[in-house]
C-alpha positions as CSV (number, residue, x, y, z in Angstrom):
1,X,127.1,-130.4,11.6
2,X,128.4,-133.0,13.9
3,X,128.9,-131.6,17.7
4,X,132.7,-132.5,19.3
5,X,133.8,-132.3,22.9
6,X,136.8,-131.2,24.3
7,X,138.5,-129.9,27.2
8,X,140.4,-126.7,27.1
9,X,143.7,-127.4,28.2
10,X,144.8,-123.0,27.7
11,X,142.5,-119.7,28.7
12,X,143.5,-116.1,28.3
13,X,140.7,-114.1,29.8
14,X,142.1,-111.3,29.5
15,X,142.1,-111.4,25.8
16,X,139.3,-113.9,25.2
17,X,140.4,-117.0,23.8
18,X,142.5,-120.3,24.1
19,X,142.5,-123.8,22.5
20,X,140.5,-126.8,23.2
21,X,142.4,-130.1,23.3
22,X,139.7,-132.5,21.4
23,X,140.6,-136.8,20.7
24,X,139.8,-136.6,18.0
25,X,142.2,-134.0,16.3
26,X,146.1,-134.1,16.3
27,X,146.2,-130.1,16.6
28,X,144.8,-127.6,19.3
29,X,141.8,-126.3,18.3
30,X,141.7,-122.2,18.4
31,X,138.3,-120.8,20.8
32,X,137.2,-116.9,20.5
33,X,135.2,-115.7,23.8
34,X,132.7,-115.1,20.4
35,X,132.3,-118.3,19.6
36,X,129.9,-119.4,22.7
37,X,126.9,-119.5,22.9
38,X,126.0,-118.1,26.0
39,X,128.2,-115.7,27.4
40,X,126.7,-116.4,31.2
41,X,129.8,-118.5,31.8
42,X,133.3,-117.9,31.1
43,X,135.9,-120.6,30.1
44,X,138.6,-121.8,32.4
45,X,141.0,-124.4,32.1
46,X,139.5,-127.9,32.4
47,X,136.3,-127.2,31.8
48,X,134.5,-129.1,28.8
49,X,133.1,-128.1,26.1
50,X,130.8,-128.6,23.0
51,X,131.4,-127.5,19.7
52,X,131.6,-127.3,16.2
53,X,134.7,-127.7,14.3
54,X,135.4,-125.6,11.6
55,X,138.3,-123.9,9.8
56,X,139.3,-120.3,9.5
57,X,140.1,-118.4,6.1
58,X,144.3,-120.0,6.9
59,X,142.8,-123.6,6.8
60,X,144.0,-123.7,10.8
61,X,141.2,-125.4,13.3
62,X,138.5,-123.4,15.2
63,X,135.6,-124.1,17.3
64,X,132.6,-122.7,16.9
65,X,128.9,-122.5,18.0
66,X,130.7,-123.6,21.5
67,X,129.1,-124.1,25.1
68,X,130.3,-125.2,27.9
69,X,128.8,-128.5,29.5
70,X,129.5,-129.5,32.9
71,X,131.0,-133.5,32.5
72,X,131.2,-135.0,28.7
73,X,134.6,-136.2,28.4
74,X,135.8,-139.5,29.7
75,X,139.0,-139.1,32.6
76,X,141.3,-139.8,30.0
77,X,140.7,-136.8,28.1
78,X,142.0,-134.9,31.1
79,X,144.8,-136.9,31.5
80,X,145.7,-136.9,28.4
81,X,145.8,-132.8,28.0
82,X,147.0,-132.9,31.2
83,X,150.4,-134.9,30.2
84,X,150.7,-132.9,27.1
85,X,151.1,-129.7,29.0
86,X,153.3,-130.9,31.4
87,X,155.4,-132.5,28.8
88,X,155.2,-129.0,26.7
89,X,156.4,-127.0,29.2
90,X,159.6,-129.4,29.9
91,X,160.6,-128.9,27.1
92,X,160.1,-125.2,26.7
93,X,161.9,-124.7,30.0
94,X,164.9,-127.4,28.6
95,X,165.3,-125.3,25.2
96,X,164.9,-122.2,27.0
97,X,168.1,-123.0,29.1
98,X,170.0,-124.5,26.3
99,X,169.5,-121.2,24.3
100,X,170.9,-118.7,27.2
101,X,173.8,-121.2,27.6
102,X,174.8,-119.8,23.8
103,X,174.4,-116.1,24.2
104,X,177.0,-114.5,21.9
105,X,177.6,-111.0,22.3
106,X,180.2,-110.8,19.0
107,X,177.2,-110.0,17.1
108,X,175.7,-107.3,18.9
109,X,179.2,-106.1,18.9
110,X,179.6,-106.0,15.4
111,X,176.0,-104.3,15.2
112,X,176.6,-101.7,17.6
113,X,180.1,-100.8,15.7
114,X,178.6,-100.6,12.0
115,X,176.1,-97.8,13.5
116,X,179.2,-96.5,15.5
117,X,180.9,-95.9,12.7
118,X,178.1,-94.3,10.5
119,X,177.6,-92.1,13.3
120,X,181.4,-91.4,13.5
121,X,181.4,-90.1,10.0
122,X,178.6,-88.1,10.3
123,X,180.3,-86.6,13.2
124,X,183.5,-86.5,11.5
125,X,181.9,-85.2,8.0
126,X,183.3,-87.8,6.3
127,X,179.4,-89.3,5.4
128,X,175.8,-87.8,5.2
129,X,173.4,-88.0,7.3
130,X,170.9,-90.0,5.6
131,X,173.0,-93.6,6.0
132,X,172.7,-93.3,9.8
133,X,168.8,-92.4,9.4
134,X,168.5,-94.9,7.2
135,X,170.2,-98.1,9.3
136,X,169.1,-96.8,12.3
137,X,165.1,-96.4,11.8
138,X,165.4,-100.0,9.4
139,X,166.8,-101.5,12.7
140,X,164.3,-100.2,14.5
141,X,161.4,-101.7,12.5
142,X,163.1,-104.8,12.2
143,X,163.3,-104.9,15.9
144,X,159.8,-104.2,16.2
145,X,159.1,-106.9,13.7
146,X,160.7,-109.8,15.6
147,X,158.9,-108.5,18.9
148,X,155.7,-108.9,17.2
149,X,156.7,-112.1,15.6
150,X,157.9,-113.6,19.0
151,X,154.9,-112.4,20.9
152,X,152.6,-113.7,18.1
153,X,154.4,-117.1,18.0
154,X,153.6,-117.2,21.9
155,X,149.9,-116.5,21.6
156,X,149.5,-118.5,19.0
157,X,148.9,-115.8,16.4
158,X,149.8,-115.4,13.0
159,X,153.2,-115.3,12.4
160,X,155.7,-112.8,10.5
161,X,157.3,-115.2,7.8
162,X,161.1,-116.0,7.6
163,X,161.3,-114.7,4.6
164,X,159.8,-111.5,5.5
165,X,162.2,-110.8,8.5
166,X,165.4,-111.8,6.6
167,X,163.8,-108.9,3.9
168,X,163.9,-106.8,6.7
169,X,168.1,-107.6,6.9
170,X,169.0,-107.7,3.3
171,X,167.2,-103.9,3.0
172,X,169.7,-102.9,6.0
173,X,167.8,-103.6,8.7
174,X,170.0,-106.6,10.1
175,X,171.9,-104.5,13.2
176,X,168.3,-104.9,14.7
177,X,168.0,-108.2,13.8
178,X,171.3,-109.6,15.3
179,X,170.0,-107.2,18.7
180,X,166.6,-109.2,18.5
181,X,168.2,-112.4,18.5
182,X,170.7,-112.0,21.2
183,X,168.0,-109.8,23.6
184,X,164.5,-111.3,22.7
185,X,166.4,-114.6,22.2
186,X,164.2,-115.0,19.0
187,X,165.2,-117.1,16.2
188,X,168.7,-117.2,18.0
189,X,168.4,-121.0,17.9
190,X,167.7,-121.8,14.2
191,X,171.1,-122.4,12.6
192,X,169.7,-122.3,9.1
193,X,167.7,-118.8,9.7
194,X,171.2,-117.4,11.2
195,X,173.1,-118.8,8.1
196,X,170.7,-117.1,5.8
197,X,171.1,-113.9,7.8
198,X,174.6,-113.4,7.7
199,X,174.2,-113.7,3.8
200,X,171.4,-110.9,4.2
201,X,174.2,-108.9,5.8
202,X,176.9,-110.2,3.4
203,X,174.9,-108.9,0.6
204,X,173.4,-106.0,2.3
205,X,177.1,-104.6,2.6
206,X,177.9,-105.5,-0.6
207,X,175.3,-103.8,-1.7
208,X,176.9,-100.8,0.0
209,X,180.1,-101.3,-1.6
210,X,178.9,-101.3,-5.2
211,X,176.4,-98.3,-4.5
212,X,179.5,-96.2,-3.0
213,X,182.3,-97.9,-5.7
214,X,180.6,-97.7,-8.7
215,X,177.0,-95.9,-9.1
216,X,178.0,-92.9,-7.0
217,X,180.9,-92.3,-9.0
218,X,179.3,-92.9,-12.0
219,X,176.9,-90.2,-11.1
220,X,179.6,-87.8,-10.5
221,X,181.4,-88.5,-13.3
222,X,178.2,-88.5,-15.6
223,X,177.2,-84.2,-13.7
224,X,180.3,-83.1,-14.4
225,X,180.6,-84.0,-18.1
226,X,177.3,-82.7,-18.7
227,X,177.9,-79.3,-20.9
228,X,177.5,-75.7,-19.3
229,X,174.6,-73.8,-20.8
């Protein structure tokens, strides 16, 4: 297999791995600590590398049989990673401050009232217990779910689908969604994930209505015609 050579442009040693910049690919390519060769040397930013290319079980590029050479890559291959970096973290520093310019706190709001309220009527024995258990531990885990999405889409990992996380809302889990957004500030700038979300929560509450309009009474209705033996 043909032998490439790169420069890697990011390094987590605590964790052991980072991504090679390469000329001759249009994405990063992903570098375990297991991948090298020799483990005499560790990796640092800037420092070249040999390598082959191959793909993991997700299609996405990885390096491996990898060793690290002392001067392969012409100057511009520095230059070049090193503009791309700088240019990356513009604009994560410009869309980080256009996203805390928006911070909203009407949702959290309206969050922090619905489990108000659930807990009011327990209180008030008006409802069970069980709704309040229920919102309350799927907010949790929804929570948890965009914390390990947002820390996975910073290392690079794989992520928690869209699809997944608005689940997570429609099965009643959307008070910790709308907390993730507004305090991890995760997916709190995609305007079509929010749209979809409020419809989660639409149809998560109609969902409530129905169960306590209709099937709950039917189930009354349906015990106490049953005959008495």
């Amino acid at each position: 297999m043909a032998k490439n050579i790169g420069l890697i442009e990011s390094w987590d040693d605590a964790k052991g791995f980072g991504f090679i910049h390469c000329d001759s690919q249009k994405s990063r390519i992903f570098l375990h600590i297991s991948a090298l060769t020799s483990k005499n040397n560790r990796p640092q930013i800037g420092s070249h590398i040999e390598f082959e290319l191959t793909t993991d079980k997700q299609g996405k590029l990885r390096a491996d049989k990898a060793r690290l050479i002392k001067s392969a890559a012409s100057p511009k291959l520095q230059q070049t990673s090193s503009a791309k970096s700088r240019a990356t973290r513009k604009m994560s520093a410009k869309k980080s401050q256009k996203i805390n310019t928006k911070s909203n706190p009407a949702p959290l709001l309206f969050a922090t009232a619905f489990i108000g309220l659930l807990a009011i009527g327990y209180l008030h024995q008006i409802l069970p217990l069980w709704p309040l258990v229920y919102f309350a531990s799927m907010s949790v885990i929804t929570f948890l779910t965009y914390a390990w999405d947002k820390r996975a889409a910073r290392l690079q990992h794989w992520r928690v689908s869209e699809a997944k996380l608005q689940l997570f809302s429609l099965l009643g889990g959307w008070p910790g969604a709308l907390y993730a957004q507004q305090w991890l500030r995760h997916k709190s700038a995609k305007g079509r994930f929010k749209l979809v979300l409020w419809f989660a929560i639409i149809g998560n509450l109609g969902l409530i209505y129905l169960i306590e309009r209709y099937i709950l009474n039917y189930v009354v209705q349906a015990t106490t015609n049953w005959p008495a033996f």
